[in-house]
PyMOL CGO cylinders between C-alpha atoms (Angstrom):
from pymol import cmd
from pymol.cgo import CYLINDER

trace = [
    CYLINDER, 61.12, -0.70, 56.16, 61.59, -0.14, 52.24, 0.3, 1, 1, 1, 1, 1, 1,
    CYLINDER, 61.59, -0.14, 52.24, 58.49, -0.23, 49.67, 0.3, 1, 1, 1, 1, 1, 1,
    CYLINDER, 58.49, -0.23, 49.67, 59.87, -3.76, 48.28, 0.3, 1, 1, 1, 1, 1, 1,
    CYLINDER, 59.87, -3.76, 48.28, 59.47, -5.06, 51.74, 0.3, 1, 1, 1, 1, 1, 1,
    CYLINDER, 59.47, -5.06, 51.74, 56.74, -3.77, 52.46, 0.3, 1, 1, 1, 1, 1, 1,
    CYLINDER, 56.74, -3.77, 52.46, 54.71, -5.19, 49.19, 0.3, 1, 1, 1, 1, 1, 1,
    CYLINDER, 54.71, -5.19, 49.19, 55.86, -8.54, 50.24, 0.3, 1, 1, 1, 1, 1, 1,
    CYLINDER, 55.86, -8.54, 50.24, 52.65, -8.41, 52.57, 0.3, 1, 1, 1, 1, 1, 1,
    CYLINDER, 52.65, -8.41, 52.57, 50.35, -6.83, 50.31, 0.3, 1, 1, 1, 1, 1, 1,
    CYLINDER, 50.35, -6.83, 50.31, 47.75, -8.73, 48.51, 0.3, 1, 1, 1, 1, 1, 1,
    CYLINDER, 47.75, -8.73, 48.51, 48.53, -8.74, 44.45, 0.3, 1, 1, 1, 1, 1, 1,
    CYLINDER, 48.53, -8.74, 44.45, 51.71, -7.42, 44.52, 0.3, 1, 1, 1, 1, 1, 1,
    CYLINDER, 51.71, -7.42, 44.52, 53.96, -10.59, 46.68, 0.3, 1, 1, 1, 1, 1, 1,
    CYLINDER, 53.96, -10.59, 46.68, 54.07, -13.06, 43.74, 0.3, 1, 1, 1, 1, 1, 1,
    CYLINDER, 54.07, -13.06, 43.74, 55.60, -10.02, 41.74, 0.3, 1, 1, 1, 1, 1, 1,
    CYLINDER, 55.60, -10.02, 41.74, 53.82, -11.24, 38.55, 0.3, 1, 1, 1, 1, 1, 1,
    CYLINDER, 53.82, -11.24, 38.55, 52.77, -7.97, 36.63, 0.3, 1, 1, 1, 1, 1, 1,
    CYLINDER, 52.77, -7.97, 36.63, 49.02, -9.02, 35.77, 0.3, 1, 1, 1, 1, 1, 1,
    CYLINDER, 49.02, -9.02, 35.77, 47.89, -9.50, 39.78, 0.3, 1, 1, 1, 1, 1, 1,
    CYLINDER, 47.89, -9.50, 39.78, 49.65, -6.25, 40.47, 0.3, 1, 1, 1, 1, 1, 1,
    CYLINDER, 49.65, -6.25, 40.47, 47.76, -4.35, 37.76, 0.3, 1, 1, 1, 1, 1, 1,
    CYLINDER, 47.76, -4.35, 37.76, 44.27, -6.23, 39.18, 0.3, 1, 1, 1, 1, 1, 1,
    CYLINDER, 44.27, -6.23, 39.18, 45.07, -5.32, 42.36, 0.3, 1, 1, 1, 1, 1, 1,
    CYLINDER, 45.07, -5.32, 42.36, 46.52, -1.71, 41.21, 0.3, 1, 1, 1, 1, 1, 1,
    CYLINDER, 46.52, -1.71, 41.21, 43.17, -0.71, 39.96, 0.3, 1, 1, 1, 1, 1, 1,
    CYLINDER, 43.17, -0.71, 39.96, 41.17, -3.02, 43.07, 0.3, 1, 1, 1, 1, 1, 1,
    CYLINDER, 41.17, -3.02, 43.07, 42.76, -0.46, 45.39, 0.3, 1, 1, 1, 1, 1, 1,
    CYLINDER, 42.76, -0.46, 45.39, 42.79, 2.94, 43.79, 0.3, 1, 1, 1, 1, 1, 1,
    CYLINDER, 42.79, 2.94, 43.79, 38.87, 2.12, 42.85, 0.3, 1, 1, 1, 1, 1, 1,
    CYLINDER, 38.87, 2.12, 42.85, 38.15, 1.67, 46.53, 0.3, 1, 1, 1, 1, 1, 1,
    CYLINDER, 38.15, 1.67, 46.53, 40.53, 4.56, 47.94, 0.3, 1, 1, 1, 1, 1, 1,
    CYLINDER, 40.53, 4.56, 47.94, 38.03, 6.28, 45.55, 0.3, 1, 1, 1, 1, 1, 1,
    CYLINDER, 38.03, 6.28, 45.55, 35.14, 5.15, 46.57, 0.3, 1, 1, 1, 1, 1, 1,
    CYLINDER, 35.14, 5.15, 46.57, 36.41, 5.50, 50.42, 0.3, 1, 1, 1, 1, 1, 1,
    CYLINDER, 36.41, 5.50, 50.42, 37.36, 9.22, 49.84, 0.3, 1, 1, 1, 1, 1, 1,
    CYLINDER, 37.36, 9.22, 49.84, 33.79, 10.04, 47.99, 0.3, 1, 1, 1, 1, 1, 1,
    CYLINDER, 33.79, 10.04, 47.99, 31.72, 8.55, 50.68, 0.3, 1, 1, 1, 1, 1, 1,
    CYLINDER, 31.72, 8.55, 50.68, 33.83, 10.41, 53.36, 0.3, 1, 1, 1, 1, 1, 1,
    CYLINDER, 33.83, 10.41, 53.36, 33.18, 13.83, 51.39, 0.3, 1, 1, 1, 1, 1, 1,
    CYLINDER, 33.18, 13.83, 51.39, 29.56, 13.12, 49.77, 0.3, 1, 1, 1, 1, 1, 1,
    CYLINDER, 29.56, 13.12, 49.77, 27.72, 11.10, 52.62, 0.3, 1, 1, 1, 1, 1, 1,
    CYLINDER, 27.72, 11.10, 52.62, 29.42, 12.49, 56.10, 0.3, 1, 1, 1, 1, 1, 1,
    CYLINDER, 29.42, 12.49, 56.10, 31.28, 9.54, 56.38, 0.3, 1, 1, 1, 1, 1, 1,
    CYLINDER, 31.28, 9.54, 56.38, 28.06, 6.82, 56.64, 0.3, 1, 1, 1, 1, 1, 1,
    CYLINDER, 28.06, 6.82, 56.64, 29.51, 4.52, 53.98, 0.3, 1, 1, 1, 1, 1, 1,
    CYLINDER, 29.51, 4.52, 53.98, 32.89, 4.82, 55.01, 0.3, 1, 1, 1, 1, 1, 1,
    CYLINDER, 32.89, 4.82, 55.01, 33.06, 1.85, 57.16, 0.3, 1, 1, 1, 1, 1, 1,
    CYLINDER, 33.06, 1.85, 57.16, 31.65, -0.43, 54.95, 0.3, 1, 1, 1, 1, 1, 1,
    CYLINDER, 31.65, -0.43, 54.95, 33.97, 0.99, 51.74, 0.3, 1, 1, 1, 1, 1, 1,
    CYLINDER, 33.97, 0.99, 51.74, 37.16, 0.32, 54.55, 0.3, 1, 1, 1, 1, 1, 1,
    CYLINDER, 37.16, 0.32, 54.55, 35.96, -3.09, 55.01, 0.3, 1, 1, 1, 1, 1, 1,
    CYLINDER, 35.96, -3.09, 55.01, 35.83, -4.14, 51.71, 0.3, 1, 1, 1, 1, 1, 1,
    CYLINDER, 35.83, -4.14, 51.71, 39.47, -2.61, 50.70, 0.3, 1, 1, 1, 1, 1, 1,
    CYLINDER, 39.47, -2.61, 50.70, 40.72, -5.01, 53.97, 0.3, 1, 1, 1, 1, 1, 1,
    CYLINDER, 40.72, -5.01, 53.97, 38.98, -7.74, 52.95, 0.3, 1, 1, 1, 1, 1, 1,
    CYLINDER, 38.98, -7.74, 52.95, 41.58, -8.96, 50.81, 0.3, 1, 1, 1, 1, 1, 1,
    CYLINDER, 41.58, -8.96, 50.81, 44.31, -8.24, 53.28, 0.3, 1, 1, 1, 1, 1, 1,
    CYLINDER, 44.31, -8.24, 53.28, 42.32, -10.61, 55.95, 0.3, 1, 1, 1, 1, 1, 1,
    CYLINDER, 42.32, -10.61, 55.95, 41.71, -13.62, 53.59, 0.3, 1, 1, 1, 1, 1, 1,
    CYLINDER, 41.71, -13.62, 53.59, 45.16, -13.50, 52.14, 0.3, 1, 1, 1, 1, 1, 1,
    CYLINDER, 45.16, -13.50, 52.14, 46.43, -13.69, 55.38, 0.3, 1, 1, 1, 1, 1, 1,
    CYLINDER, 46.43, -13.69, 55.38, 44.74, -16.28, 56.61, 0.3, 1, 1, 1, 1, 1, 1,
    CYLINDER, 44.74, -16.28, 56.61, 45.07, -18.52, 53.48, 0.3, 1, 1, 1, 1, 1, 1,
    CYLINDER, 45.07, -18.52, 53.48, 48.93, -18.00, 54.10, 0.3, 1, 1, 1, 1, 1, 1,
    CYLINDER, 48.93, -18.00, 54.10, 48.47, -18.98, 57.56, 0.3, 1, 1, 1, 1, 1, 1,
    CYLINDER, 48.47, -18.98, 57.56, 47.60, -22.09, 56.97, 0.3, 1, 1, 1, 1, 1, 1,
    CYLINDER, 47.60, -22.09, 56.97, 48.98, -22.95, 53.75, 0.3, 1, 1, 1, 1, 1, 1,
    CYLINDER, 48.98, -22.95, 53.75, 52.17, -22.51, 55.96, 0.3, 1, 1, 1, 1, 1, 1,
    CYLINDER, 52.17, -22.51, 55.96, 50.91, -24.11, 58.97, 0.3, 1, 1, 1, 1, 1, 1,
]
cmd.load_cgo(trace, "trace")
């Protein structure tokens, strides 16, 4: 599996239109940020809730697809 295929699947960057990727560009590095500074800063405590919130998007994207296509 390529890159190109594999953004097909990822939230802001399928439609290909330049402003959602930038949104979701900066969406993602903020929270990888966040995720890596809670690992390092708080032994890991607010890691889990810093993971769920950077798959959030993947889970309701995917759901709205499922049944938009249902």
């Amino acid at each position: 599996m390529n890159f190109k295929h594999f953004f097909n699947y990822v939230p802001g960057f399928r439609s290909g239109e330049k402003m959602n990727m930038i949104i979701a560009s900066i969406y993602y590095i903020f929270f990888i940020a966040i995720f890596i500074l809670s690992l390092l800063l708080s032994s890991g405590k607010g890691a889990h809730a810093c993971l769920s919130a950077l798959l959030m998007p993947f889970m309701i994207f995917s759901f709205m697809d499922y049944y938009a296509n249902k």
